[in-house]
C-alpha positions in Angstrom: -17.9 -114.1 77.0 -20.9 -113.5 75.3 -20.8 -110.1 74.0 -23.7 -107.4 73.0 -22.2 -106.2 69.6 -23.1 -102.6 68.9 -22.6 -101.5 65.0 -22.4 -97.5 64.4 -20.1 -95.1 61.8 -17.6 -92.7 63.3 -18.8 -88.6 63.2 -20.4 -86.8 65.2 -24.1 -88.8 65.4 -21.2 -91.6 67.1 -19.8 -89.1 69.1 -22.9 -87.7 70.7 -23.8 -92.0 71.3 -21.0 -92.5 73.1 -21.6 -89.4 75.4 -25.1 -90.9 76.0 -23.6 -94.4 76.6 -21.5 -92.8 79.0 -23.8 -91.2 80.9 -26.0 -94.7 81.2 -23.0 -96.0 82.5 -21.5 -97.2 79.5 -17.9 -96.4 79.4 -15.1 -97.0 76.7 -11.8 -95.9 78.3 -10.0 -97.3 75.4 -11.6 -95.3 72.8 -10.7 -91.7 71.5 -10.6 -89.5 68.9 -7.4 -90.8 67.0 -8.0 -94.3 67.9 -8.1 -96.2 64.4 -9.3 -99.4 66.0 -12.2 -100.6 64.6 -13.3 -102.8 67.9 -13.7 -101.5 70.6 -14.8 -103.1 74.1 -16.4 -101.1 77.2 -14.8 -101.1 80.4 -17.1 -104.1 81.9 -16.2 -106.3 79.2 -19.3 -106.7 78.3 -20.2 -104.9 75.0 -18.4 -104.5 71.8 -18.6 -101.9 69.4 -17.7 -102.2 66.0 -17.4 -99.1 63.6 -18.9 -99.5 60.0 -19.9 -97.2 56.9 -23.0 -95.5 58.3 -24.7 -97.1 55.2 -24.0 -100.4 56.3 -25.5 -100.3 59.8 -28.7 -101.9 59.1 -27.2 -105.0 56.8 -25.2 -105.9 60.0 -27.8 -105.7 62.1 -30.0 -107.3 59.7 -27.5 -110.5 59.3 -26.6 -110.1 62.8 -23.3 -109.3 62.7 -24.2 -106.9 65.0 -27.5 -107.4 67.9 -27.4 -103.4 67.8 -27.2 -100.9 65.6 -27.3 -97.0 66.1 -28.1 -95.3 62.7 -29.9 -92.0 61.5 -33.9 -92.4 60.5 -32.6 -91.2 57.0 -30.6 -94.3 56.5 -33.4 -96.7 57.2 -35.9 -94.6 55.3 -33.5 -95.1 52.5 -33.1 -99.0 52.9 -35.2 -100.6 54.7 -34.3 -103.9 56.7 -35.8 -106.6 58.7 -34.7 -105.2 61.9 -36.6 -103.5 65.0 -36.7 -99.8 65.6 -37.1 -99.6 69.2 -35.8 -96.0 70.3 -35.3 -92.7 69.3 -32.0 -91.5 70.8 -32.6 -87.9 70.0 -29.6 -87.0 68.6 -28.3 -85.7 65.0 -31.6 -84.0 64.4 -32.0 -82.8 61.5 -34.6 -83.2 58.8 -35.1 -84.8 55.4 -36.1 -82.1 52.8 -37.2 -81.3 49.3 -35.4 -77.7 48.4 -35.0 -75.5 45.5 -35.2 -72.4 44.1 -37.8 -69.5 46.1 -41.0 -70.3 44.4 -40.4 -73.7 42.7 -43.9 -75.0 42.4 -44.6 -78.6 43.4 -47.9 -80.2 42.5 -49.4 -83.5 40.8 -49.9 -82.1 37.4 -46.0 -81.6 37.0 -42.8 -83.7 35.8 -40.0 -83.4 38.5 -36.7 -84.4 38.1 -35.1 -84.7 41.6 -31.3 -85.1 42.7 -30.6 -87.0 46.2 -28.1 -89.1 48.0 -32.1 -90.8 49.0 -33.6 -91.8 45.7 -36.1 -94.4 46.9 -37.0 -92.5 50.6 -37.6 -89.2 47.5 -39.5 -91.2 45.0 -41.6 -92.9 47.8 -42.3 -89.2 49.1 -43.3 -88.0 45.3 -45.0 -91.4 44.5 -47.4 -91.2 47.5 -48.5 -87.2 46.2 -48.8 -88.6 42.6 -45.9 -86.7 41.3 -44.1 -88.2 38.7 -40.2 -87.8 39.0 -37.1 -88.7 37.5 -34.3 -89.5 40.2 -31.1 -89.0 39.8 -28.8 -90.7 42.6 -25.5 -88.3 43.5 -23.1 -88.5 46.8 -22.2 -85.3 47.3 -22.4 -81.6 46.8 -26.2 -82.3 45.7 -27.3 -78.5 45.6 -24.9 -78.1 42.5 -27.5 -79.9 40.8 -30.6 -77.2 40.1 -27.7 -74.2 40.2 -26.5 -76.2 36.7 -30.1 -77.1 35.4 -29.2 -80.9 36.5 -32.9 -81.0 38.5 -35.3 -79.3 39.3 -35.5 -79.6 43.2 -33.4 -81.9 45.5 -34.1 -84.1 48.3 -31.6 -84.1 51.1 -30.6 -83.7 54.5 -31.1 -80.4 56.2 -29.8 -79.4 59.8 -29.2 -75.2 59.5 -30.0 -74.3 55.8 -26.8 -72.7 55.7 -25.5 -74.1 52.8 -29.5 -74.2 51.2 -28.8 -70.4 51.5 -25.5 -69.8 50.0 -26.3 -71.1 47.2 -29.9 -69.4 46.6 -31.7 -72.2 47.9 -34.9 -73.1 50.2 -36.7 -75.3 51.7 -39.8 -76.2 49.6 -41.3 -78.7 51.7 -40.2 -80.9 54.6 -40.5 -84.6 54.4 -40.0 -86.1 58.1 -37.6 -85.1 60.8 -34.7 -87.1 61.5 -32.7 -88.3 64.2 -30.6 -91.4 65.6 -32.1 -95.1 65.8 -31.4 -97.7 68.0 -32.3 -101.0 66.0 -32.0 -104.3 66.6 -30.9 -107.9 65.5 -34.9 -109.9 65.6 -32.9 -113.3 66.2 -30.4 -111.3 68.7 -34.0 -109.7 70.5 -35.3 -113.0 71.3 -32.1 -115.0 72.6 -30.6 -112.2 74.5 -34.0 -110.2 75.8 -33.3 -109.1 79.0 -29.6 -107.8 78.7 -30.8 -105.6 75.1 -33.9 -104.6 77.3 -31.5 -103.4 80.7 -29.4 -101.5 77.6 -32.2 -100.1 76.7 -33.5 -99.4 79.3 -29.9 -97.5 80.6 -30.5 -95.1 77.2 -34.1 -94.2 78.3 -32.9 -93.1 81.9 -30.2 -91.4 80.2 -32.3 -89.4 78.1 -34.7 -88.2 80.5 -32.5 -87.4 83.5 -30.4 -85.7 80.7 -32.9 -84.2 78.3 
């Protein structure tokens, strides 16, 4: 059978996707929290997910290993691919962030040097206010980097500020706000239009009766 293949990561952005596929009707009784499979199919037979590193989403989609792809806007901000965004799914809001200490100044006549798991979506942001920057790429636990003197602000992704305020941090300024994508395979858009547009189309009614 010919399959729609939808690519997304395990956590809880997947988790709140599959609550929204089952309420278009989408169901995946084989599926559950301890499952390790990595392939899954729904209960109609007709649609196969596949769970990848959030990170590499987009390249499936892009070389269409996948015709789908659910991802967070920070990903394709991040890397961009040659893929359609067609719809926001509203879920794992949150939003992409420059923090630092109360009071850090931020302007033009400055040299910044910035820590981020989202070196090219900061340096874009900085470029584009003429702020010259020095980026330095980390993976994890980026607010260690101004409490040691590593940077001067970081760039990262904020949902509460919780841990922005344990650690004597704020919010300086807010880049975009983020949530889940729905993108899709160009090549896969154009041979299979009408069964992507009906799931599509299942999501949207999903989201309003449900919103």
């Amino acid at each position: 059978m010919d399959y729609i293949t939808v690519a997304m990561a395990k956590g809880r952005t997947a988790d709140r996707a599959l609550v929204l596929l089952e309420k278009a009707g989408i169901h995946f009784s084989e599926f559950h929290d301890e499952s390790r499979k990595l392939v899954v199919f729904d209960d109609e037979n007709s649609i196969k997910l596949i769970f990848v590193k959030a990170v590499d989403v987009p390249t499936y989609v892009e070389k269409g290993a996948a015709d789908i792809g659910i991802i967070g806007k920070d990903t394709i901000l991040e890397d961009p691919r040659d893929v359609y965004e067609l719809l926001d799914l509203g879920i794992g809001k949150c939003k992409l962030a420059v923090a630092g200490f109360p009071g850090t100044q931020i302007t033009g006549s400055q040299f910044l040097t910035v820590a981020s798991k989202y070196p090219n979506a900061a340096k874009d942001y900085f470029d584009k206010k003429g702020i010259r920057t020095e980026l330095i790429k980390l993976n994890g636990s980026i607010e260690l980097a101004p409490l040691i003197g590593m940077s001067d602000v970081i760039v990262d992704i904020v949902e509460t500020g919780s841990t922005l305020k344990e650690n004597g941090l704020v919010v300086l300024e807010t880049i975009r706000d983020i949530s889940a994508r729905l993108i899709v395979n160009k090549a896969s858009y154009a041979t299979k239009t009408a069964r992507i547009q009906q799931f599509i189309a299942d999501l949207k009614v999903a989201l309003e009766v449900h919103s």
